[in-house]
N, C-alpha and C positions, 0 to 999 in steps of 0.2 A: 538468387543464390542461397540464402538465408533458408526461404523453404525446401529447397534441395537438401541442404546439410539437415533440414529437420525429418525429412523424410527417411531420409538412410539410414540417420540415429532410427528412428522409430521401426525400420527393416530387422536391424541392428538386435535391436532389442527385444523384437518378437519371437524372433530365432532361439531368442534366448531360454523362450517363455514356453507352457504349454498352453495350446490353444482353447482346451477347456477349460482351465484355470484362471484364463483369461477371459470368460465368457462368465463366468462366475463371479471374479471381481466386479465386474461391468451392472453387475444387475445389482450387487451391493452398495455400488456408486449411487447406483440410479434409486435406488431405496431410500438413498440419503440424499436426494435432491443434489447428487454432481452430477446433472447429466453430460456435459460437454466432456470432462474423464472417464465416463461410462463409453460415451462413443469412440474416446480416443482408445480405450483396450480393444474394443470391438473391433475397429480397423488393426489393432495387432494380429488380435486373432485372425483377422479376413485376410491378411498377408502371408499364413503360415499354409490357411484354407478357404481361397476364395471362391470356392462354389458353395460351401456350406450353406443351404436355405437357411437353416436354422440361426446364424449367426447375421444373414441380411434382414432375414425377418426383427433379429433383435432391436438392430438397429431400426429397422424402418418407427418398428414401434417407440423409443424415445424419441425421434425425430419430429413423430404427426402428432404424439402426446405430450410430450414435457415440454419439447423447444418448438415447438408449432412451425416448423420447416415443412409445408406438406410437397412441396417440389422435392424436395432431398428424400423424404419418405417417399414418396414414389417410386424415386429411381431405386430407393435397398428393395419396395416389397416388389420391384417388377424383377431384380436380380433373385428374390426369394424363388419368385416362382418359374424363374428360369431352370432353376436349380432341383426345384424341389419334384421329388418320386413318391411322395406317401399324399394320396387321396385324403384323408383325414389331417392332413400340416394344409394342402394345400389351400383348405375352406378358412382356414384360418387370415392365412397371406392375402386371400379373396377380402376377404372381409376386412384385412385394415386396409387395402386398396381402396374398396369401395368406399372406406372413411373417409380419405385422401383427396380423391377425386370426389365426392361431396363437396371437403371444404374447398377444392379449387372449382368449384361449381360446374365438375363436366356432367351434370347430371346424370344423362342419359347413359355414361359408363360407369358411373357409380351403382346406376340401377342391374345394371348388367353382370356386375361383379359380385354382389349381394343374391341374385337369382342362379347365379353359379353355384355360389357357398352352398345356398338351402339343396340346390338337387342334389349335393352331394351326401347335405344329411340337414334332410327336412326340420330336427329337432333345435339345430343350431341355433340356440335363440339370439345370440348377438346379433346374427347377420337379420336375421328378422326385424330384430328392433332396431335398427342402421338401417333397414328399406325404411319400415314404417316412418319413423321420424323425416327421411327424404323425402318421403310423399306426400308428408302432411306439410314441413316447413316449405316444401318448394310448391308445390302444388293441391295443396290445400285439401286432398283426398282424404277427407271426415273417415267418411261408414269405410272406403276399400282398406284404409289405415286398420278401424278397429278391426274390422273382420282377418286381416292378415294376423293382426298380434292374436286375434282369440284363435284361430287356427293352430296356432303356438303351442297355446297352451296346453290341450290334449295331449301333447306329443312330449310335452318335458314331464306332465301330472303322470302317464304311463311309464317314466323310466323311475318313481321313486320308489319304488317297492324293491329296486334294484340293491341287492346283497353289498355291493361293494360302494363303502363310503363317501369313493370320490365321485363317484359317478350320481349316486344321490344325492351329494350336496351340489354339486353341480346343477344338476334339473331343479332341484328346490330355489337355487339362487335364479335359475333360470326362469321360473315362476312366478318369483318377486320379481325381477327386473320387466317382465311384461307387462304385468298390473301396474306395474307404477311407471311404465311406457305409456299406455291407456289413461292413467290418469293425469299425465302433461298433457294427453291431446286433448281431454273432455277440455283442462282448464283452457290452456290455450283456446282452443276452440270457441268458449264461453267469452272468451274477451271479443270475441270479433261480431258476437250476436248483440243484439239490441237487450234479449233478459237474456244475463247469462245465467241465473239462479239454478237452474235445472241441469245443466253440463257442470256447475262448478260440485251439483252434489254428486254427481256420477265420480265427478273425478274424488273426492272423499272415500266415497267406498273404493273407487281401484286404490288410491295410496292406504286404506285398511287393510284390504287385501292384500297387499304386498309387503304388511308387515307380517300377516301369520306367516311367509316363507323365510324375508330376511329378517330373522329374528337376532336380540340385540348379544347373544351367546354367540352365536355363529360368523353374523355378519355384520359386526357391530357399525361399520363405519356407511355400508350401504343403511343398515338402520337409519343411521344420523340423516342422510340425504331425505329419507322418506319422509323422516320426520318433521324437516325440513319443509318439505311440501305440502303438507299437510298444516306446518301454521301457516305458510303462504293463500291454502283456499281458507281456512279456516277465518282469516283476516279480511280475506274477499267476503265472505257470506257472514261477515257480520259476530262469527262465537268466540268472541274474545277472550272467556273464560274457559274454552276447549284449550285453543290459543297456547295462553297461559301452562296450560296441564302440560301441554306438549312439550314445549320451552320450558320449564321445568326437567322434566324425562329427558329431553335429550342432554339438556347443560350439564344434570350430572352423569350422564355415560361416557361424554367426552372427557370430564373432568376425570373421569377414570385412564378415559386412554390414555391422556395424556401425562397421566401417573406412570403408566407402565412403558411408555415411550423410551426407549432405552439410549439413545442420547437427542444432543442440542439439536441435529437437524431432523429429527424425526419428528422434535415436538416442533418444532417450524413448520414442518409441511401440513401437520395435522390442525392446527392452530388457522394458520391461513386457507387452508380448505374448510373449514366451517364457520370462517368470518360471516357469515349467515345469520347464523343463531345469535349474533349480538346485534345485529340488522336488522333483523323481527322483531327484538325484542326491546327498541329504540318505537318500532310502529306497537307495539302492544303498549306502552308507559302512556305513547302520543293515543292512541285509541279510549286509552281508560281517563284519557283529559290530566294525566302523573308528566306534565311539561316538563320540569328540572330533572326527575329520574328517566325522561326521555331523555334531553340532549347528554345529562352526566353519562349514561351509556353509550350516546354517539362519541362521545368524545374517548369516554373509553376502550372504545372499538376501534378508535382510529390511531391510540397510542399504542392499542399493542400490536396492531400490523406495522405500525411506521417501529416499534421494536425490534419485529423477527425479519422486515424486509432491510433495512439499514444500519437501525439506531443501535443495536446490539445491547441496549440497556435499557432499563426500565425507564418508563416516561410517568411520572404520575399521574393523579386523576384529580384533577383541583377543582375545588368548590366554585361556587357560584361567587362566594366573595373574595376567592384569589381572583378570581379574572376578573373583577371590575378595576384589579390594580391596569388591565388594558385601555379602559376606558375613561371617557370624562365627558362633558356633558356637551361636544361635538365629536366625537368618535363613537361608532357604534361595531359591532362585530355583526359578521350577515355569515350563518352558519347551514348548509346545505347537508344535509344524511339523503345516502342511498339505497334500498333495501332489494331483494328482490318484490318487494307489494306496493314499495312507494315512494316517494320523493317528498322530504320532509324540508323544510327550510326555517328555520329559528332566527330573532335577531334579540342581540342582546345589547342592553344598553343600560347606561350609569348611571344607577339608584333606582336597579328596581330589584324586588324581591326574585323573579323565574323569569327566564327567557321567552319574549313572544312568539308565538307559532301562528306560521303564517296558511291562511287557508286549511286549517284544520278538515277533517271529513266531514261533513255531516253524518246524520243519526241513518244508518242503515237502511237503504230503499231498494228490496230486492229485482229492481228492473230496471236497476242502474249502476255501473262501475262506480265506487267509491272515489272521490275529487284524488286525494292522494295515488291514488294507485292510475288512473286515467291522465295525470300527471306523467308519472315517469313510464309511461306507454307511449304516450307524443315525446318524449324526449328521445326512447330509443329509437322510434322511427325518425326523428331528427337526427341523431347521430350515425345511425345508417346510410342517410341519406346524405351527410356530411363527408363521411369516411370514403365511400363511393369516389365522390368528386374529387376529393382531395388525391386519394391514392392515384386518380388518372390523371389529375395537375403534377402529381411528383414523379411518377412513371415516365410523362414525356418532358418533362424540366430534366432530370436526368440523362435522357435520350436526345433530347437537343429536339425536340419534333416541336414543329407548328411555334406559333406567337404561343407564350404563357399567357401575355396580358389578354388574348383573348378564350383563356380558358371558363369553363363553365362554374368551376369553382369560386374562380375571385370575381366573377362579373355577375355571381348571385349573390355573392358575400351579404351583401346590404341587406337584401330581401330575407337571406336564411338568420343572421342573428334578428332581426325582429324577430319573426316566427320564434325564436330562442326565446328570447325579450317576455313574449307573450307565453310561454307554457311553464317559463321559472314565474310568471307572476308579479315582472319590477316593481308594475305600477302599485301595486297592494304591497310591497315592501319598502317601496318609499314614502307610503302612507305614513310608515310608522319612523321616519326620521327626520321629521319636524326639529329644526336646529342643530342638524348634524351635517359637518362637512365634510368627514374624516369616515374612512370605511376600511376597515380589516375585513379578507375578503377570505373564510375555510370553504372549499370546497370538499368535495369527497370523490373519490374514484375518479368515474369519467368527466366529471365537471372540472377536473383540474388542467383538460385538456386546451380549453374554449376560454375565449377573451370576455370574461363575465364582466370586467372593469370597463368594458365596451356597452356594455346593457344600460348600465344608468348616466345619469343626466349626467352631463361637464362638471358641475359645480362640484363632483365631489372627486376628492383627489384618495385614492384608491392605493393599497398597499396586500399583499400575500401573506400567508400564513398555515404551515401544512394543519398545524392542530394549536389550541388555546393553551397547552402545557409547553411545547414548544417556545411561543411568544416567551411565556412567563419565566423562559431558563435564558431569554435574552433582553433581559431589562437592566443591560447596566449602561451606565450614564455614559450617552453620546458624547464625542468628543468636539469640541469647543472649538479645535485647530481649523483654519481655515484651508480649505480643500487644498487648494495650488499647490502647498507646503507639507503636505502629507508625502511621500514616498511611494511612485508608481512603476510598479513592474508590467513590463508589458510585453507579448508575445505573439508577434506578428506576425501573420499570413505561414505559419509550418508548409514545410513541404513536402507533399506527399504524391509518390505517385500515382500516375495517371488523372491527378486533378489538377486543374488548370489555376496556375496562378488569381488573387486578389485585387486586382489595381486600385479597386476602391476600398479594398479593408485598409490597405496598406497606407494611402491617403487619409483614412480616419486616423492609424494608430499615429503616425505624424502631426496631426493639429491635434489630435490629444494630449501627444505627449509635449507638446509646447505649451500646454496648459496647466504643468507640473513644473516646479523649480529644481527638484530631483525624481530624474524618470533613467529606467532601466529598459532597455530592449534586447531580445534575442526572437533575431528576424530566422525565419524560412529555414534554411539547412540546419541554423545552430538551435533550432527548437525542436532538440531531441528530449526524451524523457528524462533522461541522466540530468540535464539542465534545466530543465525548467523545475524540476523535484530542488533540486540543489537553490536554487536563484526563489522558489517560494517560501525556504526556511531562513532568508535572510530579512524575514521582519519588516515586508511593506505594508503599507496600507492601505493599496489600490492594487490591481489585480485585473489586467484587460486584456480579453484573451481576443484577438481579431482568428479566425481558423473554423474547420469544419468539427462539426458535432453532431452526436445521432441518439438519439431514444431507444431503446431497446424494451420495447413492451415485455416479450415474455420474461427474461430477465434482466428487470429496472436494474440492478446491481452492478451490469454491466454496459449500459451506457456509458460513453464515451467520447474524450476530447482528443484528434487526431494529432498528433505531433508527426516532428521530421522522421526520416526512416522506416515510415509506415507503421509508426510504433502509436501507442496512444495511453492515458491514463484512464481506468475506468473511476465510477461512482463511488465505487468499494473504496480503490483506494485512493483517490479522495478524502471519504469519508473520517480515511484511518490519520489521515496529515493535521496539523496542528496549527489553525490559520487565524487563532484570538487575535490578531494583533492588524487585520485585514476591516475594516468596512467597509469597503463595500469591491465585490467582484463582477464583471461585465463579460459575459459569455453569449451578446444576442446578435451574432450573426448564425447560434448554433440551433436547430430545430429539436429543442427540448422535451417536448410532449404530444403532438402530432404524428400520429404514421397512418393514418387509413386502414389499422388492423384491426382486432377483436376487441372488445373494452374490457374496462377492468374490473376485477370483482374484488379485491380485495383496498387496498391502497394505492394513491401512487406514490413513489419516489422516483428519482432520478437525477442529473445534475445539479441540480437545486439544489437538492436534499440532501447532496453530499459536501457542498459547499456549507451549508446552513451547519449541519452535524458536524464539522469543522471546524465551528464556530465564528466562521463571518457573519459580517452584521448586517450588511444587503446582497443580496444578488439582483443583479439585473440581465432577463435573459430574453428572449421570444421564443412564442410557443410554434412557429415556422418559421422556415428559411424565406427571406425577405427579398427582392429586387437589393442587388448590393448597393445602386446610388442613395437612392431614398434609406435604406438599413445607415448609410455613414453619413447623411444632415441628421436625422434622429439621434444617433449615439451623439457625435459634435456639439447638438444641441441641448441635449440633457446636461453634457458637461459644463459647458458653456453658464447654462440655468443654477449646478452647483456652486461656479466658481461665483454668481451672482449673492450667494448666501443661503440661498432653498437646501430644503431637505431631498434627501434620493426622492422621495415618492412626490414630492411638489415637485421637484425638476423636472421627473420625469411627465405630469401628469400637463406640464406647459410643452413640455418639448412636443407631446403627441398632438395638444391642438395646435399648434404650431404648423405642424409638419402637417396636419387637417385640412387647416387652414390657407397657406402661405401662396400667394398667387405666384405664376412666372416672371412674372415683373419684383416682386419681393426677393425671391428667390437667388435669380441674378444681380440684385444689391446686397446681400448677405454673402454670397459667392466673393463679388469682388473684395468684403471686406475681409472675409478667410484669408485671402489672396496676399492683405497686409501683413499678413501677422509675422512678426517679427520671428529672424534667423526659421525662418519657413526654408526646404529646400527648396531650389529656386524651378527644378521639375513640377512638385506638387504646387510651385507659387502658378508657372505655368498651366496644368492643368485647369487649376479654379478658375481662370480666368478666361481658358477656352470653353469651359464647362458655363460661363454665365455670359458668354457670346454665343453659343449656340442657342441658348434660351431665348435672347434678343432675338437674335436673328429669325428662330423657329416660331416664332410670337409674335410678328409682325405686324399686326392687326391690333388693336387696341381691346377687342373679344377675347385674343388670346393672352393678351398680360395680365389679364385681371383674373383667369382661369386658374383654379387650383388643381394643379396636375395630379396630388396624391389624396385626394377628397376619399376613394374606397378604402373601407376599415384593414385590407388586406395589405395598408404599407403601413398604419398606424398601430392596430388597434392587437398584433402581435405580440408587443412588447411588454412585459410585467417586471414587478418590483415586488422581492420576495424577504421579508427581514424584518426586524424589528418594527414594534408600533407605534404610534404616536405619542403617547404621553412621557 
């Protein structure tokens, strides 16, 4: 009913409007990074005139480029060219089609759509450079790839002489974007040869060549990208002092753009589009053996993403001897940077002068991939390969199809974080924590997605942290109160439709909340937005949300925790709530940071990050959606480990071998004793204790009680601990 009365309004209001006017605002939106009110005027306009090509083509294009829907972009560019009558719009519509169906991998009509564009007008060099790229990424076609793009090139080189401005700057831009099409394939290509040496210089001159077109007057931000590329090979073949020159030359162009960027979201988009250039220039510090002004710049790469994506304020950049205020002489920090050339990993540790770098490059051997860079090359065909599985474990967990427990994902699980284990390098980074028990764990980007607290040995009990500035704005003095007696609000199982009720969330938040002497609940219907915003500004200090939650890769700012009435709160505003008075909040029945989509290039945030920026002092969350029995002994038993006196990150780091650990037969003595617990409802007293007769009963063998039923990492090794550090 709700979106009925929104639809009408929105009829309502188009009628009001004119439809060009409103194709106008849209692209204004979309300039400034709104794209979801970009798309919302375009459906105005598509109500006033819904054959318009031009205004489905609009849409299609925020759809497959800003909010990466390429199913929704489909259906605008297939209504585009339903619609559309002008041969010259129609190569256009072709060609973001053919993008579309790319990324939904229908190859063969990708390729089909792109060879339409070109007969239309052979000079087209988009659609050109959208086959080539498809031929090469999917089918590895070297020479037919270049020979298609240098075909190109003739054909845009014979329109510059052409009188009318646009049309020459067009084929000029068109120009550059070929050469430096050709110069991703040499590199690319080079990585997959045994010497790349020879392909990586080819691809040099195509990104030179593709600066005399998109010069930095003209085209200044395609410049940036080139140049961009260009330290990427530059870094490959060893010219660190080209490098350099580069990274210089572009820093201050951007520094320009960004001067003339005429408001707050302009310079955000611009800012996180070339998080790049502070990436490279993290491996150019670590290349020239400058360790301290390497990680100082990872870390100041990562405050100002986690600025313009969440924090909305400045984060600083603190020296090497603020942050030893994190450590002590069992606590270490293990710091991960991403780059497009490399995967860099630092650990920093209490009294020393610079942080150690682990597996530095060696000294430049042209018939071999650089260690760093050959690094994070295995890591993205790991996470490829992760993404894959996962996405078709969540597809049919959704769908209800087939046993999960027999999915390919979690029955590899073991196998694939070794292989992890082994290309982050543990064992060479635990070389260097000799009398450390204690580990603050920064990832970057896509490493924030994976259970890296999973890679190293048991003994050390593992805690999160988005960045070292971060930590350091949350060092105030733990509180002394004993857990029980703390103030918990709790917000169980929301109802939402079309998902099916929690019986085991619902069961956890119940022996939770008997493990509080004052505990707040607002179950299923009455956990609508209005109340639980209300009921979080009354100043508890525990925070347990049992309900559904989702990741939102393209835009982190808008993930979200499901409440009653199909409503839900996002990250943002989160972010904006006022929660000092909270330590610690529990959100891990919600899938935080996994989706089986595209990775990330710039930062991550997400519910985490908005609880943290909030200023709570732990989160506890997982980074998948869990099996719900095994998800409610873990939470039970974390709390359980609190109320014993441990810290969040000990509690949690016993609950998970615990939960590793705990045969069928333990299991079902732990069950009955849940079963005690005082002014327990006498349902939930019930369940426990049909729950640890079935175990008996299913165990009847003395093989099977000694069996530990949750021994794979995928019912443990989920769950992280995000907040304050140990000292």
């Amino acid at each position: 009913m709700l979106s009925k009365v929104k639809e009408i309004g929105r009829t309502i209001q188009s009628i009001l409007k004119n439809p060009e006017e409103l194709v106008k605002q849209a692209e204004q939106q979309a300039q400034e990074g709104e794209y979801q009110d970009a798309l919302d005027l375009l459906d105005q306009a598509l109500v006033l005139k819904p054959k318009n090509s031009n205004y489905w083509y609009c849409k299609g294009k925020i759809l497959a480029y800003n909010l990466k829907d390429s199913r929704q972009a489909l259906e605008a560019f297939d209504n585009a060219l339903k619609f559309c009558s002008y041969e010259n719009f129609r190569k256009q519509v072709l060609n973001g089609r053919g993008n579309v169906l790319k990324d939904l991998r229908r190859n063969e009509d990708a390729v089909a759509d792109y060879h339409k564009a070109l007969k239309i007008d052979p000079s087209y060099w988009q659609a050109r450079k959208g086959l080539g790229w498809l031929l090469f990424s999917r089918f590895h076609e070297y020479s037919t790839v270049l020979a298609i793009l240098d075909e190109g090139l003739p054909l845009s080189q014979a329109q510059l002489k052409d009188l009318r401005l646009g049309v020459r700057q067009y084929h000029q831009q068109g120009c550059g974007q070929l050469h430096r099409a050709k110069g991703k394939i040499h590199y690319k290509h080079g990585l997959q040869q045994p010497d790349p040496y020879s392909y990586w210089k080819e691809a040099k001159k195509s990104y030179e060549e593709a600066l005399r077109f998109l010069t930095a007057q003209i085209f200044p931000k395609e410049y940036l990208e080139v140049i961009e590329d260009l330290i990427q090979v530059c870094l490959a073949l060893g010219e660190i002092k080209e490098a350099e020159h580069l990274q210089r030359e572009g820093l201050d162009l951007l520094n320009r753009l960004l001067a003339q960027a005429k408001s707050f979201r302009q310079k955000r988009i611009l800012t996180l589009q070339f998080t790049g250039f502070n990436q490279l220039t993290v491996d150019i510090w670590a290349r020239k053996g400058k360790i301290l002004e390497a990680w100082q710049t990872a870390e100041q790469g990562k405050n100002i993403c986690l600025k313009w994506l969440l924090w909305e304020q400045d984060l600083s950049i603190p020296s090497y001897e603020q942050t030893q205020e994190l450590l002590d002489t069992t606590t270490a920090i293990i710091y991960w940077h991403l780059s497009p050339a490399s995967l860099t990993t630092f650990v920093l540790k209490s009294n020393t002068i610079i942080p150690v770098l682990i597996n530095p490059s060696p000294s430049i051997n042209h018939s071999k991939i650089p260690e760093s860079l050959k690094r994070l090359l295995e890591f993205e065909t790991w996470v490829s390969d992760w993404d894959k599985l996962y996405a078709s474990y969540r597809d049919k967990a959704k769908e209800n199809i087939g046993d999960k427990q027999k999915s390919p994902w979690l029955i590899s699980m073991q196998t694939s974080l070794e292989e992890f284990k082994r290309i982050l390098d543990i064992p060479a980074i635990e070389a260097e924590l000799t009398g450390i028990n204690n580990l603050i764990l920064i990832p970057h980007r896509d490493l924030h997605r994976f259970p890296l607290h999973a890679l190293f040995n048991e003994r050390f009990t593992t805690i999160y942290l988005p960045s070292v500035q971060v930590g350091l704005n949350m060092q105030n003095q733990d509180s002394m109160e004993e857990w029980h007696k703390r103030p918990l609000l709790n917000v169980d199982d929301p109802a939402i439709d079309g998902i099916d009720p929690m019986p085991y969330a619902q069961l956890e938040s119940a022996i939770v909340r008997q493990q509080f002497t004052n505990s707040t609940a607002i179950v299923q219907e009455e956990a609508t937005k209005a109340n639980v915003i209300a009921e979080l500004d009354n100043n508890y200090r525990v925070f347990h949300f049992t309900g559904h939650g989702e990741y939102n890769s393209d835009q982190p700012e808008n993930s979200r925790l499901g409440l009653a009435s199909n409503d839900y709160i996002s990250a943002k505003e989160i972010s904006h709530l006022n929660l000092e008075t909270y330590d610690l909040v529990t959100i891990a029945a919600c899938e935080t940071a996994l989706t089986g989509n595209q990775s990330i290039t710039t930062e991550y945030v997400g519910l985490v990050s908005a609880f943290l920026r909030a200023k709570v002092s732990y989160v506890f969350s997982s980074l998948w959606t869990v099996d719900e029995i095994s998800n409610a002994w873990i939470i039970i038993r974390f709390y359980q480990f609190l109320q014993e006196g441990m810290t969040p990150a000990r509690a949690l780091n016993q609950a998970q071998q615990w939960l590793r650990t705990v045969t069928n037969a333990d299991l079902a003595t732990w069950l009955c004793t849940l079963s005690n617990i005082e002014g327990l409802d006498p349902l939930i007293k019930q369940d426990l204790e049909q729950q640890a007769y079935r175990l008996q009963e299913d165990s009847n063998s003395t093989i099977k009680l000694v069996q530990s039923p949750y021994v794979n990492p995928y019912y443990w090794a989920a769950f992280t601990l995000t907040g304050r550090g140990f000292v």
